[in-house]
N, C-alpha and C positions, 0 to 999 in steps of 0.2 A: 279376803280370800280364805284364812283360815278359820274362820267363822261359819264360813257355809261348808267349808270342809267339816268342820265338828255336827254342825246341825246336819248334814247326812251321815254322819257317825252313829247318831242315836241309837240305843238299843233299847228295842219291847220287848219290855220285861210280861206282858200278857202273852203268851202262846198261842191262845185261841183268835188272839189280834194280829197274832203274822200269821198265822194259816189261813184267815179270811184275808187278807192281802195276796197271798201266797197265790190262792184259788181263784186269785178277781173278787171276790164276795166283799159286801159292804160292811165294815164293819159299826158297831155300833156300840157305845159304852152302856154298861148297865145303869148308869143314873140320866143320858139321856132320854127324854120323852118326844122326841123328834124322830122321823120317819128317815130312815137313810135315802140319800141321794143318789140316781140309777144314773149310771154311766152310759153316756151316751154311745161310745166307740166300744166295739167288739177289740178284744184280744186277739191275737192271732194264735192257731194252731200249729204245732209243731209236732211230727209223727214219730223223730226219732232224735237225742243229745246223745251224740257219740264224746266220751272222754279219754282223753289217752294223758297218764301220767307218768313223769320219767326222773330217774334219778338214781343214785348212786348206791343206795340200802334197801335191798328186797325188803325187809323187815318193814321200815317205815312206808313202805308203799301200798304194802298189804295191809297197816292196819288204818292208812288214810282212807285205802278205796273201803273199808270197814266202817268208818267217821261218813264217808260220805252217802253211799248206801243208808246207811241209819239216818241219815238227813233226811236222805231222800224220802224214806217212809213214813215218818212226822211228819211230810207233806203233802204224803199220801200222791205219792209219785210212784209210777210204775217202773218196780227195777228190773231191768234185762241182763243179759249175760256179762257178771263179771271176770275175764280171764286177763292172765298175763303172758308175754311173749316167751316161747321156750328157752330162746336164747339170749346174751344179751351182748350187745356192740361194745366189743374192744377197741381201745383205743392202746398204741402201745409209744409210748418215747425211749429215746434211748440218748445219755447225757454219758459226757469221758468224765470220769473221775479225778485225773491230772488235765490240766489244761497244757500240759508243757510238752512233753517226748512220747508218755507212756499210753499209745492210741488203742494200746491192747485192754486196760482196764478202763472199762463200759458200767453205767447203773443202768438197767431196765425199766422203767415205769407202766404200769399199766391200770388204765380206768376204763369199769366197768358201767359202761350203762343201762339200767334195767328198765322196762316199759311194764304197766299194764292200761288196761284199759276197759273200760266200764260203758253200759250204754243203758239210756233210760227210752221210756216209751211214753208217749200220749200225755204231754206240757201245754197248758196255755204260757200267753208270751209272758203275764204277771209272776206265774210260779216260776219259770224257768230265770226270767231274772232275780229274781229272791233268792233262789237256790245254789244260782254261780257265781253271785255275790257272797251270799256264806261260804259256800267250800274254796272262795280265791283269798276271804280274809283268816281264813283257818290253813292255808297253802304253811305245810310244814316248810325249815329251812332245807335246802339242794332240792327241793323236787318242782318239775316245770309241768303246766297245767295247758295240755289244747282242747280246746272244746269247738266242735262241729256239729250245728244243729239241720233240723231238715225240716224243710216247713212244711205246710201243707196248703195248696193255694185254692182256688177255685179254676175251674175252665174256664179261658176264655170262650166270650160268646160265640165269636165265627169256628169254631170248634168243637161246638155242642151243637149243633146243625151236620149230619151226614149229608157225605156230595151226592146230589141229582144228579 
């Protein structure tokens, strides 16, 4: 088990060997003299990866969504509007100080949760997995990652016929 775990670990060290993975594209080493293999099955398309990141340091949010954006460009992935939420969810506790008589003396706690969220455009399904597999092993610590993709399908056929 943790043997196949390491061997999907592997990092390529070629760049231009994950961006033709990245893209679907075949890739092919410079000392081989062999013709790359076409892939039989289409990728699927995907019209929009909406990302929403959340956690507790505006600071490290803004420069992860900055980390990931930059990913996304060496992938040549199309980036759409990055913003973050105006506000951000409070959460507030309140703990007594004595546990004995004195109900008057109170601590206040409060945790702030901050969102932003990021959205890409126009992914086959090779790049878009390449791509949320890097920015979830690069997932700074406290911050949580949802990703909601939108695919793009075909018509079905009794569909593409207008009713007589």
């Amino acid at each position: 088990m943790i043997s196949s775990i390491i061997r999907n670990l592997r990092i390529h060290r070629d760049f231009s060997s994950l961006r033709a993975l990245a893209t679907g594209g075949n890739v092919v080493s410079k000392n081989s003299k062999t013709a790359p293999m076409l892939n039989e099955e289409r990728d699927k398309l995907y019209s929009k990866l909406e990302i929403e990141i959340r956690g507790v340091d505006p600071a490290v949010l803004k420069s992860y969504s900055w980390f990931a954006t930059t990913a996304a460009n060496h992938l040549d992935i199309e980036v759409g509007k990055c913003y973050s939420a105006r506000k951000a969810s409070k959460e507030r506790l309140t703990l007594l100080k004595c546990v004995h008589i004195y109900k008057k003396h109170r601590v206040q706690y409060e945790i702030r949760t901050y969102f932003r969220y990021m959205n890409f455009h126009k992914l086959t399904e090779s790049t878009l997995d390449t791509f949320l597999e890097y920015i979830e092993r690069n997932l700074p610590e406290g911050v949580a990652l949802l990703a909601t993709r939108t695919e793009i399908q075909e018509i079905p056929e009794h569909l593409r016929q207008p009713p007589s």
